[in-house]
C-alpha positions as CSV (number, residue, x, y, z in Angstrom):
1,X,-35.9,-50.7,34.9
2,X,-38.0,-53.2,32.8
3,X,-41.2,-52.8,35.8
4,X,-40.6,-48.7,35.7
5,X,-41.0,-48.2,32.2
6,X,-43.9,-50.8,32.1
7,X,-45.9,-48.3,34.2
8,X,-44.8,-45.3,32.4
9,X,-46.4,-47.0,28.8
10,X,-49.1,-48.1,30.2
11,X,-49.8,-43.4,31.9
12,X,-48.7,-42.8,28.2
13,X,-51.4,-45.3,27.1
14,X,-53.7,-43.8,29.5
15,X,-53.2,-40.4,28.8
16,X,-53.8,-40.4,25.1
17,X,-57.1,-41.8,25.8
18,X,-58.2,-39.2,28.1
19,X,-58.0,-41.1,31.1
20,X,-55.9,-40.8,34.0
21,X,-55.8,-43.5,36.3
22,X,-52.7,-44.6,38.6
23,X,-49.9,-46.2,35.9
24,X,-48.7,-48.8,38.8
25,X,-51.8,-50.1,39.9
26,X,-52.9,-50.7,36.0
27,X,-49.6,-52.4,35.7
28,X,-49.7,-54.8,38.7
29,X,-53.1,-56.0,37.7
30,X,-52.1,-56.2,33.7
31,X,-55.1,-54.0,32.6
32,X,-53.1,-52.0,30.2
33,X,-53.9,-54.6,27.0
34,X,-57.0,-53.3,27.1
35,X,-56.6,-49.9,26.8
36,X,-53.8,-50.4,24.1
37,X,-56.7,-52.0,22.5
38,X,-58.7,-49.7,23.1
39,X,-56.6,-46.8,21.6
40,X,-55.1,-48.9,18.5
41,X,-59.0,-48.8,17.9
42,X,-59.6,-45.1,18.5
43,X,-56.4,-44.2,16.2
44,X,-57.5,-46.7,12.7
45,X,-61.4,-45.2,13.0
46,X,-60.1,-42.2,10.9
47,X,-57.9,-41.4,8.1
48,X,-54.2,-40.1,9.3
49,X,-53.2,-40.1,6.1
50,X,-55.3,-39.0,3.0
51,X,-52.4,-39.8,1.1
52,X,-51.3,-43.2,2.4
53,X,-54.8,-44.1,1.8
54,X,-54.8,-43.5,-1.6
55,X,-51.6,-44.6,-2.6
56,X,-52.1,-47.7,-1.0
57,X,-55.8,-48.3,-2.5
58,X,-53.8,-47.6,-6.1
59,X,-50.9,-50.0,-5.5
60,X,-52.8,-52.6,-3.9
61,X,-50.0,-54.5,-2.0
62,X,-51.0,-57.8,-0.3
63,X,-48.4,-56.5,2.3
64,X,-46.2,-53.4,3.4
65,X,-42.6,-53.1,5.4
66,X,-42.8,-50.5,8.4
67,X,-39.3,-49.4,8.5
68,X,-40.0,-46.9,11.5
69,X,-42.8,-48.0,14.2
70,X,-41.3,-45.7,16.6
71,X,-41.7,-42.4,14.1
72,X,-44.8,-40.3,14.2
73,X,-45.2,-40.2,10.5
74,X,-45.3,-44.0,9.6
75,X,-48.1,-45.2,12.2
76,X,-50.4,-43.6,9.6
77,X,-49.4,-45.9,6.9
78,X,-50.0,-48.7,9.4
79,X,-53.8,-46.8,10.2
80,X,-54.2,-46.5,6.3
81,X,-53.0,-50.3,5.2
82,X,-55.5,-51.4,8.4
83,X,-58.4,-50.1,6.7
84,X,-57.6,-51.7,3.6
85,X,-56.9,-55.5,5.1
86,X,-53.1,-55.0,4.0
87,X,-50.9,-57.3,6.4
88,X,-47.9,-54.9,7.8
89,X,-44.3,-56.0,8.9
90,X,-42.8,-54.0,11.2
91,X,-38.7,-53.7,11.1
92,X,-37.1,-52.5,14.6
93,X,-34.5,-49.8,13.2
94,X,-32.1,-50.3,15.8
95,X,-31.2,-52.4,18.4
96,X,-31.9,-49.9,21.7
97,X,-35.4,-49.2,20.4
98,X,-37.7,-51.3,22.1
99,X,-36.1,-50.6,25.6
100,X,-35.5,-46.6,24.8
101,X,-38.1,-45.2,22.5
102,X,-41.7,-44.3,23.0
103,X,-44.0,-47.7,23.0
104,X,-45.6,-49.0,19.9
105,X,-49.0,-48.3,19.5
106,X,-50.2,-50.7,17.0
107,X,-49.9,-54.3,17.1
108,X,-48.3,-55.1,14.0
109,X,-49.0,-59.1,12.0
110,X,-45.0,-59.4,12.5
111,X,-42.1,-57.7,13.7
112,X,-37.8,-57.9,12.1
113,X,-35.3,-57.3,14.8
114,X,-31.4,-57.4,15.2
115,X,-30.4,-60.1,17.6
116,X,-32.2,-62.7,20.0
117,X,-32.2,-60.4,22.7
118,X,-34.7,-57.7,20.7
119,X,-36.9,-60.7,20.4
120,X,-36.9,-61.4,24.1
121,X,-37.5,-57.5,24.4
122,X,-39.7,-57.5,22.2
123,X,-41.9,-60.6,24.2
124,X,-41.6,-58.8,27.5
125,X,-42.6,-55.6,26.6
126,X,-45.2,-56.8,24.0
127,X,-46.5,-59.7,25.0
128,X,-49.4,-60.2,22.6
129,X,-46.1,-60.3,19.7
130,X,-46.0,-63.9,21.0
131,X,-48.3,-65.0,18.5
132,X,-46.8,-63.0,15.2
133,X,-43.8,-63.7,14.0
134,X,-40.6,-62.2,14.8
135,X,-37.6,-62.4,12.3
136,X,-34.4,-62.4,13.5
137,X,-31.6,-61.0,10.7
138,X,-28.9,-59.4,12.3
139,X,-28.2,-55.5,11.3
140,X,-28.6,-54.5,7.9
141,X,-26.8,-51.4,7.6
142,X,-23.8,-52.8,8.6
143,X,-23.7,-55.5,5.1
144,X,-22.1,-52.1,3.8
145,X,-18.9,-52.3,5.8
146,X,-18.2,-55.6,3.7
147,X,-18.7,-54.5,0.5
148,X,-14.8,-53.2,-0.8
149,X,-16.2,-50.8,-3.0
150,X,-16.9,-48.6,0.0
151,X,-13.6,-49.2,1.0
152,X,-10.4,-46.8,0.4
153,X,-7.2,-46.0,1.2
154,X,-5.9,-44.1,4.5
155,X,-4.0,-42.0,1.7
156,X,-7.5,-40.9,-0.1
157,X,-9.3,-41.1,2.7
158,X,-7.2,-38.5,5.0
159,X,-7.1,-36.5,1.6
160,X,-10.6,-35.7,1.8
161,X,-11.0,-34.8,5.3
162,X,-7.4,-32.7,5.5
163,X,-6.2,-35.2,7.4
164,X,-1.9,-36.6,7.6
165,X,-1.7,-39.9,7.0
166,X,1.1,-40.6,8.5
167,X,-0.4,-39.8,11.8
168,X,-2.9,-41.7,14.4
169,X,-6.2,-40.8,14.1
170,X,-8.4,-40.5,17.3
171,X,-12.0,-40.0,16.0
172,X,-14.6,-38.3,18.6
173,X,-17.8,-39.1,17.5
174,X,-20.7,-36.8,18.9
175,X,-24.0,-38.5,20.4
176,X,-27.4,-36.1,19.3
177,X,-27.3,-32.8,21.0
178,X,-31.3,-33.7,21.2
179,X,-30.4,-36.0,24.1
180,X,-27.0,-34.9,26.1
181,X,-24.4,-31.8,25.1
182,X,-21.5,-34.2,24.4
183,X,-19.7,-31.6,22.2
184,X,-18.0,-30.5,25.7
185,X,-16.1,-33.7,25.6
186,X,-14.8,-33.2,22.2
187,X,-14.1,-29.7,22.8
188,X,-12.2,-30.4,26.0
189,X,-10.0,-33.2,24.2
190,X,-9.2,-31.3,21.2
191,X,-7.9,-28.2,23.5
192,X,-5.3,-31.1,24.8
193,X,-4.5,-32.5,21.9
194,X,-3.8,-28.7,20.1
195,X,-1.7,-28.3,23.0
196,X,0.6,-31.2,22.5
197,X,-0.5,-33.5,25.5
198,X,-0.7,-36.7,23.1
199,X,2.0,-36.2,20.9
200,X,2.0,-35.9,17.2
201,X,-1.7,-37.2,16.9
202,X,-4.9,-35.3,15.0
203,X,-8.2,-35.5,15.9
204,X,-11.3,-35.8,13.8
205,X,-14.6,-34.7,15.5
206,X,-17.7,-36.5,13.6
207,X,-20.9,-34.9,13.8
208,X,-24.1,-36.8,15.2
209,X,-25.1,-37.1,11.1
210,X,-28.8,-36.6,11.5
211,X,-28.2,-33.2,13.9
212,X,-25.9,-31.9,12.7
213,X,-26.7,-28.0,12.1
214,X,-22.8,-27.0,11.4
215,X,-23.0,-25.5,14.6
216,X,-19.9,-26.9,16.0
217,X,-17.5,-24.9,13.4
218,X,-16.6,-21.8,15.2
219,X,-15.8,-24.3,18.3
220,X,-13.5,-26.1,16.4
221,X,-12.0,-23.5,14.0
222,X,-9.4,-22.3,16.3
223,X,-7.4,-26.1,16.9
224,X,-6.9,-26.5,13.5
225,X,-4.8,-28.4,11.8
226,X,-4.8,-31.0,14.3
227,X,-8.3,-31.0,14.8
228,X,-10.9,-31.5,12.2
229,X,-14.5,-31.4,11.9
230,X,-15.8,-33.5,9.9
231,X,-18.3,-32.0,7.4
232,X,-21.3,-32.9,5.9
233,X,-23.8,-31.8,3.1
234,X,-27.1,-31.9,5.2
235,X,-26.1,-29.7,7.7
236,X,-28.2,-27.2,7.9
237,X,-31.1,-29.3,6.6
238,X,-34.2,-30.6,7.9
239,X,-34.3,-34.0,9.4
240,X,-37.2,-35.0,6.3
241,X,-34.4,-33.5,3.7
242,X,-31.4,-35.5,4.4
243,X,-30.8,-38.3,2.6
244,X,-27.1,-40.7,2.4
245,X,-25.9,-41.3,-0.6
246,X,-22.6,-43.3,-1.8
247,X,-20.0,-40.9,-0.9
248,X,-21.3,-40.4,2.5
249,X,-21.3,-43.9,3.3
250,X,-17.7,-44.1,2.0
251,X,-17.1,-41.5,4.7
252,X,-18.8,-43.2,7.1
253,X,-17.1,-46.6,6.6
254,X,-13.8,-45.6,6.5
255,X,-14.3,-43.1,9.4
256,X,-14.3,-46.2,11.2
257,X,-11.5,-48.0,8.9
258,X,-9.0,-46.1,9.4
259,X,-9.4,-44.2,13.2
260,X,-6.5,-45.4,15.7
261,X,-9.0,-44.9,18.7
262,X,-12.7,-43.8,18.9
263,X,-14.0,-41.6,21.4
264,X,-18.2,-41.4,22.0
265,X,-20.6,-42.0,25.1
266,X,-22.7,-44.6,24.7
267,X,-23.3,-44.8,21.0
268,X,-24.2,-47.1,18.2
269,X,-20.8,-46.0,16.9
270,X,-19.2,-48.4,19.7
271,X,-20.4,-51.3,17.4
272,X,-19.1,-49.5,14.2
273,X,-15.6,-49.6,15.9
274,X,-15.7,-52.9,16.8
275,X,-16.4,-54.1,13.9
276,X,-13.4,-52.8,12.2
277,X,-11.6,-53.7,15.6
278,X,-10.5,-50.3,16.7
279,X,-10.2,-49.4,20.1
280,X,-13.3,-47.5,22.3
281,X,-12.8,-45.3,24.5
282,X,-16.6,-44.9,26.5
283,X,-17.4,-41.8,28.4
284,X,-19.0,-42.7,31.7
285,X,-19.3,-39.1,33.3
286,X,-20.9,-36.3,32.3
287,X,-18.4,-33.8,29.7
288,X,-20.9,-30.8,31.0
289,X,-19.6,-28.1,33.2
290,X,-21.2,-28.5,36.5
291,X,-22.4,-32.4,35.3
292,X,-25.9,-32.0,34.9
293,X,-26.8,-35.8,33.8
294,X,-24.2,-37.5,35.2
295,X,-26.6,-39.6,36.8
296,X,-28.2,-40.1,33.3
297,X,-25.0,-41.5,32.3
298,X,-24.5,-43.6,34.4
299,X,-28.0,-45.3,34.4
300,X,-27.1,-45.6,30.7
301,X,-23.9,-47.5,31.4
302,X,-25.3,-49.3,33.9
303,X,-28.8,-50.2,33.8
304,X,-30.0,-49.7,30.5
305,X,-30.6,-53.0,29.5
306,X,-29.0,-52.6,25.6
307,X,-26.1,-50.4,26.6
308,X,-25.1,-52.3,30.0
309,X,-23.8,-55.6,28.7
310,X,-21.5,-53.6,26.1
311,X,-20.5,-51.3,28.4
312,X,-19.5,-54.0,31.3
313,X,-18.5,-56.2,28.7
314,X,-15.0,-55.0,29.6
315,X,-14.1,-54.3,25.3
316,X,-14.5,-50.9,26.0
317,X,-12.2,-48.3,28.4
318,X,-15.0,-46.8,31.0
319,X,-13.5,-43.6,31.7
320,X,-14.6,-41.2,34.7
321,X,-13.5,-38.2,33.4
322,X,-11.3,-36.5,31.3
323,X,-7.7,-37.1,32.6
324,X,-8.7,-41.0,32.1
325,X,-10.4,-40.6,28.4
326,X,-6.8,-39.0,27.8
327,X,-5.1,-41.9,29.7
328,X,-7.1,-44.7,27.8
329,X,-6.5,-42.7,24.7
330,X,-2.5,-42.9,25.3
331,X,-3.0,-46.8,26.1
332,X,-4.7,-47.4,23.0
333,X,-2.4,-45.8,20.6
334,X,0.4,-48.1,22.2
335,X,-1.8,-51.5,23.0
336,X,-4.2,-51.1,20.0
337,X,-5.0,-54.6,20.4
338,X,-6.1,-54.8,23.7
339,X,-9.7,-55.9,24.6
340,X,-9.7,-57.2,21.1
341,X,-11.5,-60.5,21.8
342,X,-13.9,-58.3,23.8
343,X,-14.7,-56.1,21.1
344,X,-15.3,-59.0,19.1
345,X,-18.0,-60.4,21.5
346,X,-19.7,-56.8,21.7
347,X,-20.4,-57.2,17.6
348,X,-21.8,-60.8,17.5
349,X,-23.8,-59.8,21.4
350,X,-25.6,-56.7,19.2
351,X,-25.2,-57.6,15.5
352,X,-26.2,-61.3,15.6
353,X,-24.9,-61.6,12.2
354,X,-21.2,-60.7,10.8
355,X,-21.5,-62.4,6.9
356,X,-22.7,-59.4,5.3
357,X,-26.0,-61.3,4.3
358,X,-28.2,-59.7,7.2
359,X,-29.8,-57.8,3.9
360,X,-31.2,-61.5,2.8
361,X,-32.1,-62.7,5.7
362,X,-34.8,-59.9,5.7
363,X,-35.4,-60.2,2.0
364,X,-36.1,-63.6,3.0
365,X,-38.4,-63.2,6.3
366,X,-40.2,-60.4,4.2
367,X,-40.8,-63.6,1.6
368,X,-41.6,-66.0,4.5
369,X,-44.1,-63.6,6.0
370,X,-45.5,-63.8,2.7
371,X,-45.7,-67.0,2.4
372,X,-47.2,-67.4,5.8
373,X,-50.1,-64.4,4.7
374,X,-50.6,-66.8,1.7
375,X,-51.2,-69.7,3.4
376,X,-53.9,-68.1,5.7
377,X,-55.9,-66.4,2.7
């Protein structure tokens, strides 16, 4: 996978500068630095961002924080703050973004990522990151799971979803429709579950929670009361006008806290399971009628280098189709703590970190990259 995609940044390279030469023979002879060169040159001649410039001119940082080099919108900070000398530290978001997303264009003066293996990503994809520095942290975002003020009850928390208590929860959590139409899944196990198939459970279907467009609520409607969707306040809204405040982050947390089993395909939320150790269940078919990507699937499973080691890891249930998501389902609620050590191995593999302090450790590479800037001056 690692020499395919090679060759299909270096055409993307190619293309945005107007050439179009073969990707694979560019690759074999490692020509594609150049180019990359070439382009970050092109891109920082002009001003992206009017704005940026002037904001940046005003505030006068000695250095910035990229929290997105894979968006379209922030490489124009980075074009802006290169015209004005200002150092930039890019932070990978996530921890499948350097082997999923579009390549990085810029060459940033230093890079934060998750774990040890983003760093070795990181090297082999970008080799010229060898000489900036690269901060390893752990996951940020997750510090917040910690923190017992997020924390409450099953009691209040089943109040505010219309949820039983006294019942197992199975939560289904939806992947973007932007990438695969997972809803079918949900759908298809909320039909069983309405009918009776496992028992005197409920199900709570959770919205990807950047696109989500509330269009999953007439598909839903009819299983009530044992099925619930899970609302939320941006639906509807742009992806520019969303924002997460405290109470959604409550809901977040203790989506997690308090679910029996959780359903997805090849999610982030896998690690937001595991770390409260609940039980996965991992699609590894296609929920579609008529399977369109099932192939997809299971190249994601398989041999995409973040997702493969978690989902081989053997601390999820593969399932290859819907009679075994129910069967691994039924296990679950019984065996809760099977695969547990493996689950526990899946969070430490993609978080790094577990002491809640991953939020310092950046505060603290941010100081030492600093420091470093400093030094050079």
């Amino acid at each position: 996978m690692s020499m395919m995609r090679h060759r299909r940044d270096v055409q993307a390279s190619l293309l945005m500068l107007g050439l179009k030469l073969p990707a694979r023979l560019l690759a074999a002879l490692r020509l594609e630095r150049p180019f990359e060169s070439r382009l970050e040159r092109s891109l920082t001649s002009y001003s992206r961002s009017d704005e940026a410039l002037a904001r940046l001119k005003s505030s006068k940082p000695d250095a910035i924080v990229l929290t997105g080099p894979f968006q379209f919108e922030q490489p124009a900070v980075f074009s802006a703050a290169k015209a004005l000398g200002i150092q930039v530290l890019a932070y990978i978001p996530s921890w499948d973004n350097i082997s999923t997303k579009n390549r990085m264009v810029f060459n940033y003066d230093g890079y934060i990522v998750w774990n040890e293996r983003a760093k070795c990503e990181l090297r082999q994809f970008y080799p010229q990151t060898a000489q900036r520095p690269v901060y390893v942290i752990g996951a940020p975002q997750f510090d917040a799971v910690r923190r017992e003020e997020f924390h409450v009850s099953r009691e209040e928390f089943c109040a505010s979803q219309g949820l039983d208590p006294a019942l197992p929860i199975i939560v289904y959590a939806v992947g973007s429709p932007n990438f695969l139409k997972e809803h079918h899944g949900a759908l298809h196990l909320a039909e069983r579950i309405a009918s009776g198939e496992l028992g005197n459970v409920q199900l709570l279907v959770r919205p990807h929670p950047i696109h989500d467009n509330a269009e999953m609520r007439d598909l839903f409607a009819p299983f009530e009361p044992r099925v619930v969707l899970q609302q939320s306040p941006n639906a509807g809204k742009g992806v520019g006008e969303r924002s997460q405040d405290e109470s959604q982050m409550r809901e977040w947390i203790n989506t997690f806290r308090h679910a029996d089993v959780v359903v997805n395909l090849s999610s982030t939320v896998t690690i937001d399971a595991a770390i409260f150790d609940r039980p996965v269940v991992n699609l590894d078919f296609d929920p579609q009628p008529g399977q369109p990507d099932q192939q997809l699937i299971k190249e994601i499973n398989h041999e995409w280098t973040h997702f493969k080691p978690i989902a081989e890891s053997g601390g999820v249930y593969l399932v290859n189709d819907f009679n075994e998501m129910v069967e691994a389902i039924k296990i679950y609620l019984v065996k809760p703590e099977l695969h547990r050590e493996e689950r526990r191995w899946m969070v430490e593999h993609v978080c790094g970190y577990t002491d809640g302090k991953c939020g310092e450790r950046m505060a603290e590479g941010i100081l030492d990259f600093m420091a470093a800037r400093k030094a050079r001056v």
